[in-house]
C-alpha positions as CSV (number, residue, x, y, z in Angstrom):
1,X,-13.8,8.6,32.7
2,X,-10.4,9.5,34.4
3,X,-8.3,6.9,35.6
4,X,-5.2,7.5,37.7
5,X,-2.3,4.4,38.1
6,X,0.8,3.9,39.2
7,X,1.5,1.3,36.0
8,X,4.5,2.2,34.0
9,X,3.9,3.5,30.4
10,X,6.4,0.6,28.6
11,X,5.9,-1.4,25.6
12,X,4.3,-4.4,27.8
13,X,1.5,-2.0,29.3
14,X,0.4,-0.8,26.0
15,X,0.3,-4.4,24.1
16,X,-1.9,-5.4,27.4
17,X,-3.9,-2.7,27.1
18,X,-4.3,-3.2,23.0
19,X,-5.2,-7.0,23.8
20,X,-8.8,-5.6,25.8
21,X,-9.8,-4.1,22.1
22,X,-10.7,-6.2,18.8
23,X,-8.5,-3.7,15.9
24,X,-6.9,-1.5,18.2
25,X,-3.4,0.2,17.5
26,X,-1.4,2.7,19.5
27,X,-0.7,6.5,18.5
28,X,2.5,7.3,20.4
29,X,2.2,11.1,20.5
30,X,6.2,12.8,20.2
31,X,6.0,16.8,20.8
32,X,9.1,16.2,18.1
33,X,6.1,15.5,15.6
34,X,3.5,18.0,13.4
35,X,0.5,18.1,15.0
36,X,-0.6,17.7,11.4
37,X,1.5,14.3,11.2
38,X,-0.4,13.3,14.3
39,X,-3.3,14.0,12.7
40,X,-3.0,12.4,9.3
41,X,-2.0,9.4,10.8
42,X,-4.6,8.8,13.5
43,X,-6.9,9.5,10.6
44,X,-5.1,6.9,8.3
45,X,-5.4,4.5,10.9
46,X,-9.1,5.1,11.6
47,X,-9.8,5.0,8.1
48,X,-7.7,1.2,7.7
49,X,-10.0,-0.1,9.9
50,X,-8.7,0.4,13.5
51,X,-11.6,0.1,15.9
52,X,-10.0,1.6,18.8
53,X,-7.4,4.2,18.9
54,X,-5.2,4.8,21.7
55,X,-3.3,7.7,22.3
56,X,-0.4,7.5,24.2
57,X,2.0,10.7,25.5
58,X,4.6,10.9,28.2
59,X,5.3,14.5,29.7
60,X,5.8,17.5,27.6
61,X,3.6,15.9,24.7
62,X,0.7,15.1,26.9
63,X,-0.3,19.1,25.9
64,X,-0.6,17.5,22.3
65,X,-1.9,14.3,23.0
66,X,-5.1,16.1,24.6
67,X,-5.2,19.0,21.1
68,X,-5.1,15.6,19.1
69,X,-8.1,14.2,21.2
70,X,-10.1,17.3,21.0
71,X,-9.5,17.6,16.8
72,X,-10.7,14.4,16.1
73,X,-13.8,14.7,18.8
74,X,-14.3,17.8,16.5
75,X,-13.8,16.2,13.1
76,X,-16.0,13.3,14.4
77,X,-13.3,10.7,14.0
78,X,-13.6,9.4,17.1
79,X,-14.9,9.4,20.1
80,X,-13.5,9.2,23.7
81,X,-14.9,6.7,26.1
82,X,-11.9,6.3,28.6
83,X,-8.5,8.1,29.8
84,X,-6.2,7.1,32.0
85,X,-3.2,9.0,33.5
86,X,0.0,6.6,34.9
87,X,3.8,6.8,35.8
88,X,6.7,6.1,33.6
89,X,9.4,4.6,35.7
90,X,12.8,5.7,34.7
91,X,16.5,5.2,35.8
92,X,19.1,7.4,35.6
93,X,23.4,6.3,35.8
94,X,23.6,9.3,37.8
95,X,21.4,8.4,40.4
96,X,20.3,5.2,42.4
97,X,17.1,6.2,42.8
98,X,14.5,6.4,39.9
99,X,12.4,8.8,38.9
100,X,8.6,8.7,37.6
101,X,7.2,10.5,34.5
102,X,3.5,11.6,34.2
103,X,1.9,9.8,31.0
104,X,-1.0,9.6,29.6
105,X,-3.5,7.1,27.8
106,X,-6.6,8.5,25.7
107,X,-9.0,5.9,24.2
108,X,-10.9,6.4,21.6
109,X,-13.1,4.7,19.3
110,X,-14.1,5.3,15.8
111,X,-17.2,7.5,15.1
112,X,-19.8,5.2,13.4
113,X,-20.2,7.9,10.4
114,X,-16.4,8.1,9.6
115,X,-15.4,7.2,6.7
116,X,-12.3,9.6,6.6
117,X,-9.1,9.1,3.7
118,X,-7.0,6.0,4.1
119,X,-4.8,7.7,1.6
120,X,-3.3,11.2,1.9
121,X,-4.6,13.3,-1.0
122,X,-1.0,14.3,-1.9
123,X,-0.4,10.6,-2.8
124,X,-2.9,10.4,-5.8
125,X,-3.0,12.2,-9.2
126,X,-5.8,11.2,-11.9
127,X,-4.9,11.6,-15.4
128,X,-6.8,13.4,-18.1
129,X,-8.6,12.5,-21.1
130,X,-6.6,12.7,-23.8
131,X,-7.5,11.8,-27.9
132,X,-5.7,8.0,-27.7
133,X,-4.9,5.6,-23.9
134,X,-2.8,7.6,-21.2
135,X,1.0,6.8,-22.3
136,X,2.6,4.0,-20.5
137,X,5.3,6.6,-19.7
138,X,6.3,10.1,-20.2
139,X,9.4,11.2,-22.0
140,X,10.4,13.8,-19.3
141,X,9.7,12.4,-15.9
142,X,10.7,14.4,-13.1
143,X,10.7,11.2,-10.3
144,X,11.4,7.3,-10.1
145,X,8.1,6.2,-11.5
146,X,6.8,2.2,-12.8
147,X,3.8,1.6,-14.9
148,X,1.2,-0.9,-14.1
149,X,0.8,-3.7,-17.2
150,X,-2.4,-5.6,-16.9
151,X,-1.0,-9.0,-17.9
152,X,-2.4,-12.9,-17.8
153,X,-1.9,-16.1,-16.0
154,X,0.7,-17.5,-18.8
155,X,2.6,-14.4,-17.7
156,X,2.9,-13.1,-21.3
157,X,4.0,-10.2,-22.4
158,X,1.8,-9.3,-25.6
159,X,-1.9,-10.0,-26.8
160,X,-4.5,-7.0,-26.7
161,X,-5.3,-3.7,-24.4
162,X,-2.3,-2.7,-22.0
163,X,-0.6,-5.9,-22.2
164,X,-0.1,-5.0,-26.1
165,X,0.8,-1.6,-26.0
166,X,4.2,-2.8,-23.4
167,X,4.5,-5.3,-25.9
168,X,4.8,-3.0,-28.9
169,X,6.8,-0.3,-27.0
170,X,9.5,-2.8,-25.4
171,X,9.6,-4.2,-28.6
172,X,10.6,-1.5,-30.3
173,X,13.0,-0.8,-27.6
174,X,14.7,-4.2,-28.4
175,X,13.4,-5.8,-25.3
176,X,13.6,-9.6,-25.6
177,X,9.5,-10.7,-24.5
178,X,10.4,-13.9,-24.1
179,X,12.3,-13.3,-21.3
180,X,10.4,-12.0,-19.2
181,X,8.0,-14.7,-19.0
182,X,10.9,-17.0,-18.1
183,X,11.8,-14.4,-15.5
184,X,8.4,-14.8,-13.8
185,X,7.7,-18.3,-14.1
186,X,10.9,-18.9,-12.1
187,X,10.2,-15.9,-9.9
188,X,6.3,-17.4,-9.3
189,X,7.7,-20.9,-8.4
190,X,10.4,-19.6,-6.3
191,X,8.1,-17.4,-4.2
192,X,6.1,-20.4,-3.6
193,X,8.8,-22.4,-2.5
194,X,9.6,-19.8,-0.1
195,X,6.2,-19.8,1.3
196,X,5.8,-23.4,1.7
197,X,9.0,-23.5,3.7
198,X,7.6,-20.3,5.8
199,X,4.1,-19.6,5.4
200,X,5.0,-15.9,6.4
201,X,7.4,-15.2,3.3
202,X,5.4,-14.1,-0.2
203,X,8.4,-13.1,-2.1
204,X,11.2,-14.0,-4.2
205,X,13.8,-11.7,-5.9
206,X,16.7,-11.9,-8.2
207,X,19.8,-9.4,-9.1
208,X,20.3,-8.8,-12.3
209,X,18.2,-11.9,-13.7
210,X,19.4,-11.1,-16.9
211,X,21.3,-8.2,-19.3
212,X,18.3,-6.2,-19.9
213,X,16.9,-6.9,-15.9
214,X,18.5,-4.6,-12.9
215,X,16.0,-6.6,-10.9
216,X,13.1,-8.6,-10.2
217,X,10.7,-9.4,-7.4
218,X,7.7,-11.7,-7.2
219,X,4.9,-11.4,-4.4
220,X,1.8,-13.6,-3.7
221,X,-1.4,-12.8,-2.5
222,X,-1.9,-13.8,0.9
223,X,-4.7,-15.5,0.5
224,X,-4.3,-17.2,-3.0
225,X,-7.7,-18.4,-2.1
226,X,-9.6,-15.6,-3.8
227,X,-8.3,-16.4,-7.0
228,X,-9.6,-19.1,-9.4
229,X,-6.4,-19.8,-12.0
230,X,-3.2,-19.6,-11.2
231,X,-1.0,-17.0,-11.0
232,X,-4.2,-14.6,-10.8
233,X,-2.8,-12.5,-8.1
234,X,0.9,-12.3,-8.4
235,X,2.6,-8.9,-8.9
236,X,5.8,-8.4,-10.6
237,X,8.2,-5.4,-10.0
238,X,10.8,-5.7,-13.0
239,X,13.5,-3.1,-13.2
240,X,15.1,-2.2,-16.6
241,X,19.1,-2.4,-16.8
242,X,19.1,-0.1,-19.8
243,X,16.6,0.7,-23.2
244,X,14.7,2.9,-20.9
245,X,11.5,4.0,-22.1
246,X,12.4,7.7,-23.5
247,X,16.1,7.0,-23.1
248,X,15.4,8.3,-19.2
249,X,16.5,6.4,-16.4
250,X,13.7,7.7,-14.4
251,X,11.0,5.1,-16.1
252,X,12.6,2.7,-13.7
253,X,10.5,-0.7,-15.1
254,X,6.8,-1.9,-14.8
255,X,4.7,-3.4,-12.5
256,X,3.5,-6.9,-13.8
257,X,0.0,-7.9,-12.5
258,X,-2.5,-10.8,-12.8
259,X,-5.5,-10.0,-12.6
260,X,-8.9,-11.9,-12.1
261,X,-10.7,-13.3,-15.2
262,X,-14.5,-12.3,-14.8
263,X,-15.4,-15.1,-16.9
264,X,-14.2,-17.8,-14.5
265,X,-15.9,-16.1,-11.2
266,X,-19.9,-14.8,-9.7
267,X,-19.5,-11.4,-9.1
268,X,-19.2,-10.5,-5.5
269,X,-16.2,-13.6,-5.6
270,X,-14.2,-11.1,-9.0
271,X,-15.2,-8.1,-6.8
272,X,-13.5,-9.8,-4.2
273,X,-10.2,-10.6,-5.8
274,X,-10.1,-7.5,-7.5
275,X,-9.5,-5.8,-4.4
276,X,-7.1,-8.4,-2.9
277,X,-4.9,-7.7,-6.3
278,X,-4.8,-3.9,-5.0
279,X,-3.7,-4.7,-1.5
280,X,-1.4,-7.2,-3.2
281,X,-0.3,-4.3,-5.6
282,X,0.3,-1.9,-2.8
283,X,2.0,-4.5,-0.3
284,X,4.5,-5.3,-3.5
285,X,5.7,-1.4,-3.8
286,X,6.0,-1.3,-0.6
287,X,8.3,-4.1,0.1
288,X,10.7,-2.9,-2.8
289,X,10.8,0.2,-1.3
290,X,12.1,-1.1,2.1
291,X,14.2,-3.6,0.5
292,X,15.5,-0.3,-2.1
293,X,16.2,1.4,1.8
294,X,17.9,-1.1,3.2
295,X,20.2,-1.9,0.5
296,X,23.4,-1.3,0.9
297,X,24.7,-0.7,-2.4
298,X,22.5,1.8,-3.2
299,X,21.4,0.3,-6.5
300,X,17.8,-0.1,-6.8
301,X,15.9,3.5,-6.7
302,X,12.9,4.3,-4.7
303,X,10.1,4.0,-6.5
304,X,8.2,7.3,-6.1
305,X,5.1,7.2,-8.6
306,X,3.3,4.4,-9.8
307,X,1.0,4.6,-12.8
308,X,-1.8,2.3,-12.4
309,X,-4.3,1.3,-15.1
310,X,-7.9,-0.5,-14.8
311,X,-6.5,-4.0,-13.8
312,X,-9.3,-6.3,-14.6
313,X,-11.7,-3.4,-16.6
314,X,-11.5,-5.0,-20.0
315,X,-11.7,-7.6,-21.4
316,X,-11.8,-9.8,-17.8
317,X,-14.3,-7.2,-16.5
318,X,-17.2,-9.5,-15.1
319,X,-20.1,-9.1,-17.3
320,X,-22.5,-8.1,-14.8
321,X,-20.4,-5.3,-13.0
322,X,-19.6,-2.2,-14.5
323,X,-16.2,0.0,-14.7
324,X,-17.3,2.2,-11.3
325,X,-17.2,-1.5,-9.6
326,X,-13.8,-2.7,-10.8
327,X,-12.4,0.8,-9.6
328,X,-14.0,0.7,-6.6
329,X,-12.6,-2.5,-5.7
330,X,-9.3,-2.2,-7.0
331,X,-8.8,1.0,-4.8
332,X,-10.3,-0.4,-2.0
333,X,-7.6,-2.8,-1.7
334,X,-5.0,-0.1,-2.7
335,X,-6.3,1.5,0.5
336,X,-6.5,-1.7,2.5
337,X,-2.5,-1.9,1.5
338,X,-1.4,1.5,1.9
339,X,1.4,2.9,4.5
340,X,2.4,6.1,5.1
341,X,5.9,6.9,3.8
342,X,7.1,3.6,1.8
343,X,4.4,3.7,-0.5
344,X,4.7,5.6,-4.0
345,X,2.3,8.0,-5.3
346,X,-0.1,6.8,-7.2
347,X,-1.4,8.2,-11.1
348,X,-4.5,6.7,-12.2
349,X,-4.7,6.3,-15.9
350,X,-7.9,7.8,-17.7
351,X,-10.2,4.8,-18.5
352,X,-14.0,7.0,-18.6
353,X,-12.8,8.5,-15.5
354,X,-13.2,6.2,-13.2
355,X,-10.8,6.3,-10.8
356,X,-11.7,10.1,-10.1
357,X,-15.5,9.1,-10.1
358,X,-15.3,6.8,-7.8
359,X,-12.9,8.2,-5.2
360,X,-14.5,11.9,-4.8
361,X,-18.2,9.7,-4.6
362,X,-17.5,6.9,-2.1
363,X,-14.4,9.2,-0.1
364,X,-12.5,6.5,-0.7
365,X,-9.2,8.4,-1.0
């Protein structure tokens, strides 16, 4: 199973060696990291669908690469069908001459019976049941944190279940309603501008759209084909400029997403786009959280909790599925979009307790 080579260990040898493999990534293996880092992540990766994992270590951390094989042997993660050791070729200004170091390539393939968690258990909090909903937000929040409003293709803010509680609490606030659906319309059609010109770009963003509007971002699915109406699939991050929720600065904004309309779809095909609105979810925190990163200015926080209710559980739950389905497909998709480190924790809302249901039966998170 042991292969010896003289290749060298550079980027080029391990995209060559990723192209043999259908859903393979590469682990590079640092003695600078955890060994429980290492871990996590090969498990994350495993769990997101990588076929093939391949572990990849130059001198002192080839020690760790080989404890990192043998854990997930043990956890059956994976299994190991192939290693290979090789040279790294290396040149120094001091010397003419260059100099090899050892490295090492483990692969490994996911065990048929893993099922593993996508997301790290740290990331997720479920709310309890209380006497009335789970509140939109707290009044003393201790981190950056948007809540999720379940809104509609017009891109309304008002009407019935969450998308009428946001109503009545911006309201009250002095929030103008009407602006934000101007806000999104011109968001929606400028993200789709920006995708027709580059099939590759999904959003569009403004700066302080308006007085009560820090800022704005629009993402599409990418596959708009899963949806039946349109705008079913866009998500919304909208910042608040002041009239916080609570007075606190910390309940940053909300999350505005479209969900699917049982009514209009079979069920497998609102399954279906019920999970591409949570990998569309996750994908859109994630890209404001680079973009919050990379920013300059330092304006727009990192969003570091995200309260998430039953998108598509009420009154556009299918009428043949149940609750347990629309929460097994939404975080499905959460876990299809999730990364490590730029995505936000996540607090489930208490609808029957679903969300909890779901995850601890199916190991889904």
């Amino acid at each position: 199973m042991v292969e010896d080579s003289e290749q060298t260990g550079d980027k080029s040898l391990l995209d060559m060696k990723m192209k043999e493999f259908e859903n393979a990534k590469t682990l590079l293996i640092s003695s600078k990291r955890p060994k429980a880092f290492l871990i996590r992540t090969a498990c994350e990766l495993l769990a997101g669908g990588t076929e093939v994992l391949i572990l990849s270590a130059l001198g002192d951390a080839m020690g760790l690469c080989l404890q990192l094989q043998m854990l997930l042997v043990s956890k059956n993660a994976a299994t190991t069908f192939r290693i290979e050791t090789l040279l790294n070729k290396c040149t120094s200004e001091k010397s003419k001459n260059p100099f090899y170091i050892p490295g090492l390539l483990v692969f490994m393939r996911k065990h048929p019976e893993f099922k593993g968690s996508r997301i790290s258990p740290g990331y997720i909090v479920f709310s309890p049941r209380t006497s009335t909903f789970t509140p939109l937000f707290d009044s003393e929040p201790t981190e950056f944190v948007l809540s999720v409003n379940a809104g509609n293709p017009d891109l309304t803010v008002g009407g019935s279940g969450v998308n009428g509680a946001f109503a009545k609490l911006l309201g009250e606030l002095g929030h103008d309603l009407g602006s934000y659906t101007t806000l999104f319309k011109r968001l929606a059609e400028q993200a789709r501008n920006n995708n027709k010109s580059d099939e590759n770009q999904h959003v569009a963003y403004e700066h302080e759209p308006n007085s009560q509007v820090l800022f704005a971002m629009c993402r599409l699915p990418n596959d708009p084909s899963y949806f039946k109406l349109p705008n079913e699939g866009l998500v919304f991050v909208t910042l608040f400029n002041n009239k916080y929720p609570f007075t606190n600065d910390h309940n940053l904004g909300f999350v505005y997403v479209v969900g699917p309309n049982g009514a209009n779809y079979d069920v497998d095909g609102f399954l279906e786009s019920v999970h591409k609105l949570g990998d569309n979810l996750v994908t859109t925190l994630c890209d404001y959280n680079g973009m919050a990163k990379r920013e300059t200015a330092k304006k727009l926080p990192r969003v570091t909790l995200c309260r998430l209710c039953l998108v598509s559980g009420g009154v556009y739950k299918h009428k043949d599925v149940t609750k347990l389905d629309v929460a097994k497909s939404l975080l499905n998709g959460i876990a299809e979009g999730y990364r490590h480190g730029p995505t936000p924790r996540f607090n489930f809302a208490y609808d029957e307790d679903v969300f909890r249901i779901v995850s601890v039966t199916n190991k889904l998170l």
